[in-house]
C-alpha positions as CSV (number, residue, x, y, z in Angstrom):
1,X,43.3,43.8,123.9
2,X,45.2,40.4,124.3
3,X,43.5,38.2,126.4
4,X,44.2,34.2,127.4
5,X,40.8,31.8,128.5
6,X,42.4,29.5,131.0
7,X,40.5,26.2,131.0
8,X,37.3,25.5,129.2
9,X,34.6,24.6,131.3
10,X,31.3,23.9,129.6
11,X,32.9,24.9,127.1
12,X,32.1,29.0,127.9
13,X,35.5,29.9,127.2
14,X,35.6,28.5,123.4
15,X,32.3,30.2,122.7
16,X,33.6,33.5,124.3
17,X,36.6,33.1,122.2
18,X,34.7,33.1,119.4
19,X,32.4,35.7,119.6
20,X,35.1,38.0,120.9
21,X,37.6,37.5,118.3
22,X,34.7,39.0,115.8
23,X,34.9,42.4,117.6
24,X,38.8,42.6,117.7
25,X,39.6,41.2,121.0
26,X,42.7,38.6,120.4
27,X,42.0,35.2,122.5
28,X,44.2,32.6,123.1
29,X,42.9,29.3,125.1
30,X,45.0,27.8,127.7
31,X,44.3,24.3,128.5
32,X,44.6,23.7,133.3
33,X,47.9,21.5,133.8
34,X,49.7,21.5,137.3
35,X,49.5,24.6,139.0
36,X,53.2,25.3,138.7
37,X,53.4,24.4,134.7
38,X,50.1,26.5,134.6
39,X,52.1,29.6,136.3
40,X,54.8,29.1,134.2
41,X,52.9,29.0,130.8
42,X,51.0,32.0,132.1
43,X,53.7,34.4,133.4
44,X,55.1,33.9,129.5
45,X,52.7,34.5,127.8
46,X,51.8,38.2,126.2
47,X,48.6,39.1,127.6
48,X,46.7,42.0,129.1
49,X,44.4,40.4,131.0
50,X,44.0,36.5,132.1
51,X,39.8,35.2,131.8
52,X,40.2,32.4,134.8
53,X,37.2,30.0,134.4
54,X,36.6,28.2,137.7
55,X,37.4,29.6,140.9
56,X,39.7,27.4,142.3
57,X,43.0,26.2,140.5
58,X,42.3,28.3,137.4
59,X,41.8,31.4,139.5
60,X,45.1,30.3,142.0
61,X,47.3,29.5,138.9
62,X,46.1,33.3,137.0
63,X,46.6,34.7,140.7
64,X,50.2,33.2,141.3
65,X,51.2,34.6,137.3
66,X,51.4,37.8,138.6
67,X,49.4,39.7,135.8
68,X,45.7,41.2,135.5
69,X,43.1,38.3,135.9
70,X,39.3,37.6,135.9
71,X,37.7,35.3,137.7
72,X,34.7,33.4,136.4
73,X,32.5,31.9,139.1
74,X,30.7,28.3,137.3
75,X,29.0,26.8,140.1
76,X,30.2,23.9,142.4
77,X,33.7,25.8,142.6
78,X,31.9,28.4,145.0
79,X,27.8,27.1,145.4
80,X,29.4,25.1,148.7
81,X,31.7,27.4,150.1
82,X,35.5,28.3,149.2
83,X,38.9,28.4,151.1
84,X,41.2,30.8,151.9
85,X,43.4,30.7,148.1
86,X,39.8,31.1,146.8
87,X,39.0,34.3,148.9
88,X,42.5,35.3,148.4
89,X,42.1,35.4,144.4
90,X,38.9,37.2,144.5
91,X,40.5,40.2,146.7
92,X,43.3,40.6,144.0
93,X,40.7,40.0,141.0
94,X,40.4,42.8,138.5
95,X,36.8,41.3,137.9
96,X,34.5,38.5,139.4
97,X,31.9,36.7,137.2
98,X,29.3,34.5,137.9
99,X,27.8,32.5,135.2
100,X,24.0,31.2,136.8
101,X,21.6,33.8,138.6
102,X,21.7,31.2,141.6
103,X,25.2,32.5,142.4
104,X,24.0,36.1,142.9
105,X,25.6,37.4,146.0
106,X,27.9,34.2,146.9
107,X,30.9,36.4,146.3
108,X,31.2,40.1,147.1
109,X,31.2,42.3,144.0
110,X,30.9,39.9,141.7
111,X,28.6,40.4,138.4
112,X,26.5,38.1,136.2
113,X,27.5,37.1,132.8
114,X,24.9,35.0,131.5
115,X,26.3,31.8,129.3
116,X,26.8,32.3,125.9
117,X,24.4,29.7,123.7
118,X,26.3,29.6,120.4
119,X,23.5,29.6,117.9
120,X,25.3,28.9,115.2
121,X,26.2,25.5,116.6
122,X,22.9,24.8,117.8
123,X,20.9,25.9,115.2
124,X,17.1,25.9,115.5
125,X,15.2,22.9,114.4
126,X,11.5,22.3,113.2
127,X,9.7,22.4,116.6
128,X,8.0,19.1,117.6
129,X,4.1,18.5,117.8
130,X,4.5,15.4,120.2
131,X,6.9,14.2,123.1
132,X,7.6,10.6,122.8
133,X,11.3,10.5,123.6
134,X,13.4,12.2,126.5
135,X,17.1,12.6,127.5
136,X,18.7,13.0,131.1
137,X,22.5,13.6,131.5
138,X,23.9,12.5,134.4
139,X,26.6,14.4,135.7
140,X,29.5,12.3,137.1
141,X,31.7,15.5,137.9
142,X,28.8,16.4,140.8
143,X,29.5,17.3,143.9
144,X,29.5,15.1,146.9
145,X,26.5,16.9,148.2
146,X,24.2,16.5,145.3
147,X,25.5,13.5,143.7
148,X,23.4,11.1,146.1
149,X,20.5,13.2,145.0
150,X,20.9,12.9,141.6
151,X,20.8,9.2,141.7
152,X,17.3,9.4,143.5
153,X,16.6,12.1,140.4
154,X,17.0,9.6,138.0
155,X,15.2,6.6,139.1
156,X,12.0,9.1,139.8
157,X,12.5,10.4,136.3
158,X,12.3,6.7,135.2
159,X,9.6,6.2,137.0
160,X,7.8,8.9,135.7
161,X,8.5,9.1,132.0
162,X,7.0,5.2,131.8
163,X,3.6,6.5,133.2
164,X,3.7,9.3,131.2
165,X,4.3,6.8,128.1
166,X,7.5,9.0,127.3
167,X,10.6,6.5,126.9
168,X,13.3,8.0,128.8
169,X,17.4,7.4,128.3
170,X,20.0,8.5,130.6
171,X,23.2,9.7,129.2
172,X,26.5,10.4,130.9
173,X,27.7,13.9,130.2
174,X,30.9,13.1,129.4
175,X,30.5,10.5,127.4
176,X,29.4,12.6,124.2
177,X,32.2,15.2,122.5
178,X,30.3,19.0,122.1
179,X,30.4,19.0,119.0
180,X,28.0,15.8,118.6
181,X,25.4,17.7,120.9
182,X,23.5,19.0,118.5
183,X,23.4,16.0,116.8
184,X,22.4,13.1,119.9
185,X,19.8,16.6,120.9
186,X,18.1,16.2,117.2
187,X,17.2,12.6,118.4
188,X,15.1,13.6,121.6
189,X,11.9,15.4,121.7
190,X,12.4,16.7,125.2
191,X,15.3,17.5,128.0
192,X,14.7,16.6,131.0
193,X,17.3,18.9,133.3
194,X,18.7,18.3,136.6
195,X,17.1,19.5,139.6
196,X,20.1,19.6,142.0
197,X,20.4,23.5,141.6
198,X,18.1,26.3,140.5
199,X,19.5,27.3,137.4
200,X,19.4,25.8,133.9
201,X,22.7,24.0,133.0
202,X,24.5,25.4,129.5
203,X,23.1,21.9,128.3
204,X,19.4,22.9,129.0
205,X,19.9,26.4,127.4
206,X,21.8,24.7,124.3
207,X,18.4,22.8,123.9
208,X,16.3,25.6,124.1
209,X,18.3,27.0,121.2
210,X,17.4,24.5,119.1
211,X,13.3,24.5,119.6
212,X,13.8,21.9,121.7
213,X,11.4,22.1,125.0
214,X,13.2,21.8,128.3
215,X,11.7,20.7,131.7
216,X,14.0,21.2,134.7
217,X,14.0,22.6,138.3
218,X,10.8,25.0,137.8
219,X,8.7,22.1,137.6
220,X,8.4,20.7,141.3
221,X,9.4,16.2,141.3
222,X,6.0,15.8,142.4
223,X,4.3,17.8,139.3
224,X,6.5,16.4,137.1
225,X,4.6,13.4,135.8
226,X,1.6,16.3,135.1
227,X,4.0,18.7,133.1
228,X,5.0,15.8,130.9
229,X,1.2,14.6,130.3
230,X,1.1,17.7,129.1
231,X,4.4,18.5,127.2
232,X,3.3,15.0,125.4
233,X,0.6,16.1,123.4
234,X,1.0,19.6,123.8
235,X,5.1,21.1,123.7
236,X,4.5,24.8,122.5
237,X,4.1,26.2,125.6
238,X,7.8,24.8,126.6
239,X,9.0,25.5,123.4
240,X,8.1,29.3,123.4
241,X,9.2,29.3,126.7
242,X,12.6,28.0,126.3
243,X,13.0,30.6,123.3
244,X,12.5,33.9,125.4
245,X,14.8,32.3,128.2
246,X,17.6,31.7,125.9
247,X,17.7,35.6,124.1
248,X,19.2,36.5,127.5
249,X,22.1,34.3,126.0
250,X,23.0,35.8,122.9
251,X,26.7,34.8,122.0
252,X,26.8,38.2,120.3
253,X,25.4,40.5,123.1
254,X,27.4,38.1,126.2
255,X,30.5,38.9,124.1
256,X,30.0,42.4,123.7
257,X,28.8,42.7,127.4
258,X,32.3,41.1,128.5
259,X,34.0,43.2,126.5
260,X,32.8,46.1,128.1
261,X,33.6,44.5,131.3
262,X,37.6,43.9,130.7
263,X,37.8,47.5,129.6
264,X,36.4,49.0,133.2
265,X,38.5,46.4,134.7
266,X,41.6,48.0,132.7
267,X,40.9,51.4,133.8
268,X,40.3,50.4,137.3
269,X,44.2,48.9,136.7
């Protein structure tokens, strides 16, 4: 089976490729340009089935080649609502994904592929006995809805983390390449994740891989500063937490899932 990832967001597609490529799926990764270079590229190409990532111009463009296509729900691109081209690409969709259980139901027939935590990138670490440093990324690609939010987010995190004695910095996501992750993680003792959705970003669950304990939307803002008295002193519980949360993401299993997936979706034709 020859399959193309169109666009890499959060980086899912690469670690799909990867895993994939062990079990004898051929993957080639397709970088988003304009729609109609997109098309072009795409209607080219050898392929038997197009992985879409995003459900908006990735999913249009994979529509519009004119070949078999999957489309892989992320979050924003269908959490607040969708247009007609959207719909449109789902009804012609050999298979809908959704990649965070908070998407469950948003679009009809779609199924949940958890994201793929590659271990081997972040590698488990010597657990820490004591929180005395945190990191929040801020997320400058969020939606209009929640971005407002996040700002009041981070100056309660702030806030918090200097009564907690915990020294906090604030990060913008995009300003660190992937591959650095594991290293700028190695330098915090805790993540502190966002709270604008209820599902752990590929960030939180990369963290988790790594021993590292994660506090995030489960925790209610006005617990917080309790969970972090006792993360402080006492991590374990996070720590063992985060560890059963992120066997659900298993590059090896998610890749062997989807894999199972495209071939139902080729026999349905």
């Amino acid at each position: 089976m020859k399959v193309v990832m169109l666009h890499d967001c959060a980086y899912v597609a690469s670690t799909l490729a990867k895993y994939l490529t062990r079990i004898g799926v051929e993957v080639n990764k397709l970088p988003l340009q304009t729609i109609p270079k997109t098309v072009r590229v795409l209607r080219s190409c050898k392929a038997d089935l197009i992985h879409a990532h995003y459900a908006r111009a990735p999913a249009w463009a994979a529509m519009l080649s004119g070949k078999r296509y999957v489309v892989h729900c992320h979050g924003d691109d269908v959490r607040h609502g969708y247009n007609l081209l959207t719909k449109l690409a789902f009804k012609r969709a050999s298979l809908i994904l959704y990649a965070t259980p908070d998407l469950a139901g948003l679009v009809k027939g779609s199924i949940y592929l958890p994201n793929p935590v590659d271990a081997e990138l972040f590698k488990p670490r010597r657990a820490v006995k004591e929180v005395n440093k945190a990191v929040y990324f801020t997320h400058p690609e969020a939606h209009v809805k929640t971005r407002g939010r996040e700002e009041e987010i981070v100056k309660h995190l702030k806030t918090v983390c200097a009564e907690a004695e915990i020294k906090l910095d604030v990060v913008e996501k995009g300003s660190v390449r992937y591959e650095d992750m594991p290293t700028l993680l190695s330098n915090y003792d805790l993540l502190l994740d966002h709270w604008m959705v209820p599902a752990y970003s590929k960030t939180a669950l990369e963290a988790m891989s790594m021993n590292m304990p994660v506090v995030g939307y489960e925790t209610p803002l006005e617990r917080l500063k309790q969970r972090l008295i006792e993360a402080k002193t006492d991590p374990h519980p996070l720590i063992e937490r985060g560890r059963k949360i992120v066997e659900e993401h298993n590059p090896e299993k998610v890749a062997q899932l989807l894999h199972k997936l495209y071939l139902k979706a080729d026999m349905r034709g």
